[in-house]
PAZA-857344 format. One record per atom (N, C-alpha, C, CB): residue in three letters; x, y, z. Coordinates in steps of 0.001 Angstrom, whole numbers, plus 500000, padded with zeros to 6 digits. Glycine has a CB too. Layout:
AlaXYZ
...
This chain:
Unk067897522449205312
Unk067486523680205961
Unk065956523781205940
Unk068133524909205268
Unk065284523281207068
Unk063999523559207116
Unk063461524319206846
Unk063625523523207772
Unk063832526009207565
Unk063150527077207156
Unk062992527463206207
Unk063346527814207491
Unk064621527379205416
Unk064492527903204002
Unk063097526875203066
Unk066307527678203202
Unk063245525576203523
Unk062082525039202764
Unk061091525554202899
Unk061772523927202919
Unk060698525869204352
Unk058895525954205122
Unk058917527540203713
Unk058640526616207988
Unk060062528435204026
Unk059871529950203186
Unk059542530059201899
Unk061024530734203127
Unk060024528737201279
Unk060293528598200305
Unk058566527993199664
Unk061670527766200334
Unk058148527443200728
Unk056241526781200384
Unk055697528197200622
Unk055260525265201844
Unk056024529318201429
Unk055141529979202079
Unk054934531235200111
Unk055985530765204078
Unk055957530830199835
Unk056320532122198808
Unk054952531450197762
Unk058455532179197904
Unk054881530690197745
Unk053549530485196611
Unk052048531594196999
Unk052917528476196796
Unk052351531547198240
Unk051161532144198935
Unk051423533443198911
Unk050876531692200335
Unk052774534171198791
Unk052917535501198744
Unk052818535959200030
Unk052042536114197907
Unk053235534875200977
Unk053653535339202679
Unk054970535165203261
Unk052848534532203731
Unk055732534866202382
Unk057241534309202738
Unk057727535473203635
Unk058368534050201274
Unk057356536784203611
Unk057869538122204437
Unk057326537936205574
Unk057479539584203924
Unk056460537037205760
Unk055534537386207391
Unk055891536525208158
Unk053840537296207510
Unk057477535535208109
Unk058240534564208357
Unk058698535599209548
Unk059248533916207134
Unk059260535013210665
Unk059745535480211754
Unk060414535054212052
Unk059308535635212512
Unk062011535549212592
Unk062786534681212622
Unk063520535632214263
Unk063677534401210950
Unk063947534645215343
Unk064491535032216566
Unk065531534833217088
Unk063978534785217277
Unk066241535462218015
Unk067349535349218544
Unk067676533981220031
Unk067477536884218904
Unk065996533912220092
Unk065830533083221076
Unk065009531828220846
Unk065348533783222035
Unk064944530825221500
Unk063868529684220550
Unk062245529550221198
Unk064639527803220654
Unk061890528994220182
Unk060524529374220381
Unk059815527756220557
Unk059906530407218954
Unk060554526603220504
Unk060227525371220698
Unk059050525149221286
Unk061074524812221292
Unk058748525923222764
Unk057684525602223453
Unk057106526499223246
Unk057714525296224622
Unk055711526352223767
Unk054719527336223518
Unk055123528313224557
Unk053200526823223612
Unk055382528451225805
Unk055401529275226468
Unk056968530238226029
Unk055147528611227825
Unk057648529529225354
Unk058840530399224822
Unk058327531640223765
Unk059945529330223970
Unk057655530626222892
Unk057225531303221333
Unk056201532263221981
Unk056406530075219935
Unk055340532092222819
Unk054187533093223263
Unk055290534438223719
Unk053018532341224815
Unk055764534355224559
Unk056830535289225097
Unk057180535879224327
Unk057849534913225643
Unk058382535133223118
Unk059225535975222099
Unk057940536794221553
Unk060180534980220783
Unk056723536455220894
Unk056167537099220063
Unk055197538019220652
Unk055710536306219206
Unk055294537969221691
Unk054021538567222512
Unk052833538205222184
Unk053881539914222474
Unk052247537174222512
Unk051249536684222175
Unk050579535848223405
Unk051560536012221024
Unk048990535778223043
Unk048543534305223844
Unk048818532937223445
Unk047161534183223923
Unk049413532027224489
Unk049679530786224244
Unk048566530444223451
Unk049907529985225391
Unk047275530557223540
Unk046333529971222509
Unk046335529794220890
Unk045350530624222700
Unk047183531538220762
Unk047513532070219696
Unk048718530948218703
Unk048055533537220217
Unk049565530454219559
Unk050678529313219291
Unk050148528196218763
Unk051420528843220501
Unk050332527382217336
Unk050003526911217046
Unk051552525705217073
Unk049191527552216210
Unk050759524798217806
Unk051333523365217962
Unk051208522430216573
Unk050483522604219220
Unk052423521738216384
Unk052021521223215068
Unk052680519618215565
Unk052818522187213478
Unk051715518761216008
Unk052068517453216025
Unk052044516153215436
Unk051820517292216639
Unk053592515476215577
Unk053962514454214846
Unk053018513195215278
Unk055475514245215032
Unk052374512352214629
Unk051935510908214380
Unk052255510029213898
Unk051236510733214005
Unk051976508513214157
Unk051444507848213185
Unk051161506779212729
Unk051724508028212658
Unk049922506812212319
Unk048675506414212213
Unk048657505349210755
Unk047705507821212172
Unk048579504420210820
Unk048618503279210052
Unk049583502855209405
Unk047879503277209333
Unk050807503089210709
Unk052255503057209671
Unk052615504075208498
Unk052246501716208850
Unk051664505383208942
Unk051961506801207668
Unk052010508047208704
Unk050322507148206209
Unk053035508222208737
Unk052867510025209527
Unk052078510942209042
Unk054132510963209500
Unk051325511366209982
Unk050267512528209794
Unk050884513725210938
Unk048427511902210226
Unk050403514800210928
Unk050534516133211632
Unk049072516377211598
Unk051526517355210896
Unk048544516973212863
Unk047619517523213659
Unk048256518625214312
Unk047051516591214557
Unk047726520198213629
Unk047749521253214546
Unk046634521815215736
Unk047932522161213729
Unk047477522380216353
Unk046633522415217748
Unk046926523737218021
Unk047065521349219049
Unk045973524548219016
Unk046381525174219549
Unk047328525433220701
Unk045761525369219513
Unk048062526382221213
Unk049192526078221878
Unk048440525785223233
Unk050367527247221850
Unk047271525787223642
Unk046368525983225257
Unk045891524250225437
Unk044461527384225109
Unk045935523623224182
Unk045468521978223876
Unk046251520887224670
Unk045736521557222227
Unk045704520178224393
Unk046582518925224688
Unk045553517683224107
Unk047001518765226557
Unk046526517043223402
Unk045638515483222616
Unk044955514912223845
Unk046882513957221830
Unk043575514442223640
Unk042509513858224258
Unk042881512222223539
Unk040870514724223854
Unk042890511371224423
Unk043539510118223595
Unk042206509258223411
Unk044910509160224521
Unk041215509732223798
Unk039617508661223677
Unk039183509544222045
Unk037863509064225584
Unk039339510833222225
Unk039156511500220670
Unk039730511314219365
Unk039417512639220695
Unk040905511023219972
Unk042043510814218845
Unk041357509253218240
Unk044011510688219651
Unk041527508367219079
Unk040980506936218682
Unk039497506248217985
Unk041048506374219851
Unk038688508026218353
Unk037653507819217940
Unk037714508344216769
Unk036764508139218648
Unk038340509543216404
Unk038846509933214843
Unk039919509043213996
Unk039555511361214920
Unk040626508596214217
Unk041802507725213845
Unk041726506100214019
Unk042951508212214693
Unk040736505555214367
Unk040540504338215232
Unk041900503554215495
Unk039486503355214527
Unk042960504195216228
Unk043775503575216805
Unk044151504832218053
Unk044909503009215724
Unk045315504155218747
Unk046064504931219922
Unk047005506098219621
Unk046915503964220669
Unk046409507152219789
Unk047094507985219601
Unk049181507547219595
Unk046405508920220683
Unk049644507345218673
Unk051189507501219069
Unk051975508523218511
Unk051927506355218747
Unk053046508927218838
Unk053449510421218570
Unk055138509762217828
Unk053515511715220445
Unk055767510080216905
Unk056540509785216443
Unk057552509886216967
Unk056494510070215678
Unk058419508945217227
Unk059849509158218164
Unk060551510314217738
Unk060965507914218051
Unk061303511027218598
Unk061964512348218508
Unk062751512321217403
Unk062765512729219670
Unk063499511170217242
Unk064792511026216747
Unk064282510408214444
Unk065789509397218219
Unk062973510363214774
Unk061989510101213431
Unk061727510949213194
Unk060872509424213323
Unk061365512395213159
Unk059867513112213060
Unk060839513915211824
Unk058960514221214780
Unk062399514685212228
Unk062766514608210701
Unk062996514397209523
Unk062985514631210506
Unk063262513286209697
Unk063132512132208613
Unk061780511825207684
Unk063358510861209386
Unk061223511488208668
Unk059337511487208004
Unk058737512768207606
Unk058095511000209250
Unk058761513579208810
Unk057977514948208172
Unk058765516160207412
Unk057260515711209402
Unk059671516174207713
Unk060811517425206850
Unk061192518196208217
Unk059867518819205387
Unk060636518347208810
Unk061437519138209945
Unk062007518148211126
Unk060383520297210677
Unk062490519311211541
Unk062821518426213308
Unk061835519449214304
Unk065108518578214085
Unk062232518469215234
Unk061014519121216902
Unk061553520099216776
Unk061030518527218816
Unk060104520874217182
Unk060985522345217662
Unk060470523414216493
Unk063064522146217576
Unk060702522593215177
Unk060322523697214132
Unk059348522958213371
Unk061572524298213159
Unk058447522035213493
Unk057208521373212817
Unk056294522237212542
Unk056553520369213558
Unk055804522305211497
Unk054644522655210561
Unk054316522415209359
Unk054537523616210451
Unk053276522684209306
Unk052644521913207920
Unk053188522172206543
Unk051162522283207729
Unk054205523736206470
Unk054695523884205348
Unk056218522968204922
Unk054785525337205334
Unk055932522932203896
Unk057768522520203302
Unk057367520867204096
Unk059790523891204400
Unk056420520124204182
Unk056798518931204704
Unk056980517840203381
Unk055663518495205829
Unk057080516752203963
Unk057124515672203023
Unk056181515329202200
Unk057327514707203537
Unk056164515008201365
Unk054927514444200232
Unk053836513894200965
Unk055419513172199154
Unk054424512661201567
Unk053287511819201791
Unk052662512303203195
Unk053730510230201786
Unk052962513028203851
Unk052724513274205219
Unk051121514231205031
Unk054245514200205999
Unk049869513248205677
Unk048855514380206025
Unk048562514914206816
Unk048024514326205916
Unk047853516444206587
Unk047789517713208032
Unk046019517370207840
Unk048563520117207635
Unk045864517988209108
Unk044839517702209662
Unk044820519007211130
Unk044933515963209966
Unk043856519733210991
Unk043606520670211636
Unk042429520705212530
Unk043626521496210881
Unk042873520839214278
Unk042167520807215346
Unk040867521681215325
Unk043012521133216349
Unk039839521319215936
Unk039168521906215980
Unk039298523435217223
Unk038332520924215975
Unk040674523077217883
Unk040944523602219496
Unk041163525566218794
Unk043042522523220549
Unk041386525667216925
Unk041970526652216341
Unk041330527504216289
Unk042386526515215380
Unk039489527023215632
Unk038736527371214885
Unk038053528763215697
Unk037906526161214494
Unk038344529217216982
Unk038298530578217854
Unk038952531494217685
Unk038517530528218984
Unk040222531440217144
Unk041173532086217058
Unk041011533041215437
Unk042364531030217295
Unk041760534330215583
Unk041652535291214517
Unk043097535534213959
Unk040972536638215038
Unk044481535306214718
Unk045456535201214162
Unk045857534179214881
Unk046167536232214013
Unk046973533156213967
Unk048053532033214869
Unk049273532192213961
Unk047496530095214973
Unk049625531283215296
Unk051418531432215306
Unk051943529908215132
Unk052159532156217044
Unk052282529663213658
Unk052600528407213590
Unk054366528655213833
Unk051993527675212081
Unk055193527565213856
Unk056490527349213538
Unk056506527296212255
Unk057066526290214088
Unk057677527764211688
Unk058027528008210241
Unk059555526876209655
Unk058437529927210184
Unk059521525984210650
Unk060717525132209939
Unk062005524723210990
Unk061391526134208612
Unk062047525641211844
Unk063077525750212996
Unk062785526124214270
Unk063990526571212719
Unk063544526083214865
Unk063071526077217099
Unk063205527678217375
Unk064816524958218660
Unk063344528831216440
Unk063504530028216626
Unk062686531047215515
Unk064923530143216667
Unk061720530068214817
Unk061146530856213566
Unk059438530299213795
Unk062045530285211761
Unk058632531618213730
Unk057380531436213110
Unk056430532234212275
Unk056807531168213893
Unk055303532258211904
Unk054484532992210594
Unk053366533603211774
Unk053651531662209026
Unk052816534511210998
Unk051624535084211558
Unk050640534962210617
Unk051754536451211971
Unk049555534220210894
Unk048647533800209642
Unk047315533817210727
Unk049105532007208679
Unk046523534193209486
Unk044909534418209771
Unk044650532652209649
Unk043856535658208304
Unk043402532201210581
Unk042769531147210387
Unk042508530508209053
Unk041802531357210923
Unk041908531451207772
Unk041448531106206321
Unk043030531404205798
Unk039974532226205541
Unk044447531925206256
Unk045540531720205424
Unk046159530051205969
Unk046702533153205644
Unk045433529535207173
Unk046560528780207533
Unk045705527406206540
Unk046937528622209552
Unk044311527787206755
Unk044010526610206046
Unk043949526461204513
Unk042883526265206488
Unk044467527782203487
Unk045070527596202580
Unk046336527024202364
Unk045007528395202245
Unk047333527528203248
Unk048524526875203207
Unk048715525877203461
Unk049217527224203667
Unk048234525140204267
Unk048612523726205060
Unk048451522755204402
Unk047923523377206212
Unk047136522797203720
Unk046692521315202124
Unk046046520912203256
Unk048141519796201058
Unk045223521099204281
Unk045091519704205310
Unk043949518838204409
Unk044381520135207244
Unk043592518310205348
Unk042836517018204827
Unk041802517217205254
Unk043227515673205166
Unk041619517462206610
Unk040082517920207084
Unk040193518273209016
Unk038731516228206654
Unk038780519119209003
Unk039106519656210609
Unk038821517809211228
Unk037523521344211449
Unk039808518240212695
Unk039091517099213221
Unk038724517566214944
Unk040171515590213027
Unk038477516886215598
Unk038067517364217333
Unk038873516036217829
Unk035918517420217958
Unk040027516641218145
Unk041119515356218807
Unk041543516205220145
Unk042840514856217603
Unk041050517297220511
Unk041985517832222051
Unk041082518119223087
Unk042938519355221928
Unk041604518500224263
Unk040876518476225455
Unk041704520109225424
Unk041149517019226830
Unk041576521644226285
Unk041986522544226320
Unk042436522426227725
Unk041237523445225845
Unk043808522872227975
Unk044264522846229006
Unk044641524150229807
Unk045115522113228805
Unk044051525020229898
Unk043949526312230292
Unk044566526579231852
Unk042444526666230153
């Protein structure tokens, strides 16, 4: 149970209540913007990698899209995105409900620079119908990332 995990990381932080949970799914950004009333920008994308034979996650904003000359210049390889049917296995969740909480040990986050505008986001919390409402300085407490990086192009 993903969520219960992602809830279960969020409770260290003393945000496990600000978990959101819907009747409808929120997989895509333009779903999750809708359910929550929000700007797609506001949607925080949390994507699967990986990068030297080790899965990493890169969050994005939901308005982004990976720039693949950036990615290669931060990562020095080709951007590749983890097969659908992998990304549970490796990261702790499945598509749909990826984020940086409740993931796997070895898996590193790494946070877009596409975020750093934004005053509240909307990550996924574990499942295709659940997400958190977190300030910029809560997400980058929670997440452990590793460091900002500039991997997207904004697709507005």
């Amino acid at each position: 149970m993903s969520l219960v995990r992602a809830k279960e990381y969020l409770k260290k932080y003393g945000l496990e209540n600000r978990v959101m949970e819907f009747s409808v799914s929120l997989a895509t950004v333009k779903e999750a913007a809708l359910a929550i009333n929000c700007r797609e920008d506001e949607i925080v994308k949390t994507l699967s990698f990986i990068v030297n034979e080790e899965p990493i996650l890169i969050a994005v904003s939901g308005n982004s899209k990976i720039d693949n000359s950036k990615f290669k210049l931060e990562f020095h390889t080709k951007a590749k995105l983890i097969p659908f049917d992998n990304v549970e296995h490796l990261i702790g969740h499945a598509v749909g409900g990826v984020c940086p909480f409740g993931i796997n040990e070895s898996v590193c986050v790494y946070l877009d620079n596409s975020l750093k505008h934004l005053n509240v986001l909307y990550p996924s919390c574990g499942s295709s119908n659940s997400a958190v409402r977190l300030t910029l300085d809560e997400l980058e407490r929670t997440s452990n990332y590793k460091k900002w990086v500039d991997v997207c192009k904004s697709i507005l």
